[in-house]
C-alpha positions in Angstrom: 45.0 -53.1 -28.7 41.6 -52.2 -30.2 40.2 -51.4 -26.7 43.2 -49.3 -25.9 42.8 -47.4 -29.5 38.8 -47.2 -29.0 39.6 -45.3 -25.4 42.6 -43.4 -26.7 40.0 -42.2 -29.8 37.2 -41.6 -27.5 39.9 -39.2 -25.4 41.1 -37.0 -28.6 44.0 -38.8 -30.1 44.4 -40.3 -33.5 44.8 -43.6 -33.6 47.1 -46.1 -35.9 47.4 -49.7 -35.2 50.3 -51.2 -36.8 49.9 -55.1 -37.4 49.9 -58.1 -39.3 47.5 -57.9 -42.7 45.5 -60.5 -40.7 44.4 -58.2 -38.1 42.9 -55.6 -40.9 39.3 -56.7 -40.8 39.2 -56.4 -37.2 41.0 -53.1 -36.9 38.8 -51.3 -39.8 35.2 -52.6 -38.7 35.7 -50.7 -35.3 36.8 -47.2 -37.4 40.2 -47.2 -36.3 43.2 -46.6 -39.0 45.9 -49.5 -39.8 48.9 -50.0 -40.9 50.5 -52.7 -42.3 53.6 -54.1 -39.8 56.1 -56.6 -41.4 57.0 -59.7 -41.0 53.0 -61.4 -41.5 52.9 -64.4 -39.0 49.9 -66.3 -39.3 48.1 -67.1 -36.0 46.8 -70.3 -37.5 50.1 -71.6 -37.7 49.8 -73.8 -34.4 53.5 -75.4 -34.7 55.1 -72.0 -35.5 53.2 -70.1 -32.4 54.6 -72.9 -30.5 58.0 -72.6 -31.0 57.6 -68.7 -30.8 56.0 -69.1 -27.2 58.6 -71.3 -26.1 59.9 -70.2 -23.0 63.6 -70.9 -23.5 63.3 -70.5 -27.0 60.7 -68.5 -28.0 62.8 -65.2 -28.7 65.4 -66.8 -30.8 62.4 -68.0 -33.2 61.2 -64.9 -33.7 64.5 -63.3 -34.8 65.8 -66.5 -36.6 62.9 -67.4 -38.5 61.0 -64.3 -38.3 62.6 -61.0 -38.1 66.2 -61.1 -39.5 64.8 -63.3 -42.9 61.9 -59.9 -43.9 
């Protein structure tokens, strides 16, 4: 996403990338704005990715422990 803002910059537009607090560092140190998107999920988390990238699972994760509880 930071490539896409950095081209999408570079071509005129004003840029806005809406993630987790996590991501801020990131985000700032190339110029572009952020906004903070709920719900935080922390990348580090390696059993909770894994049930989120669960193929027959994965998207009732992310709505049951995830989305609907923020």
């Amino acid at each position: 996403y930071i490539g896409l803002g950095l081209e999408l910059r570079r071509r005129g537009h004003r840029v806005v990338l809406g993630m987790s607090a996590i991501y801020r560092p990131a985000i700032e140190d190339q110029g572009l704005e952020f906004h903070h998107v709920r719900p935080d999920v922390n990348p580090d988390d390696s059993a909770l990715m894994a049930r989120i990238m669960d193929p027959a699972r994965g998207t009732e994760t992310i709505f049951a422990e995830i989305v609907l509880p923020s």
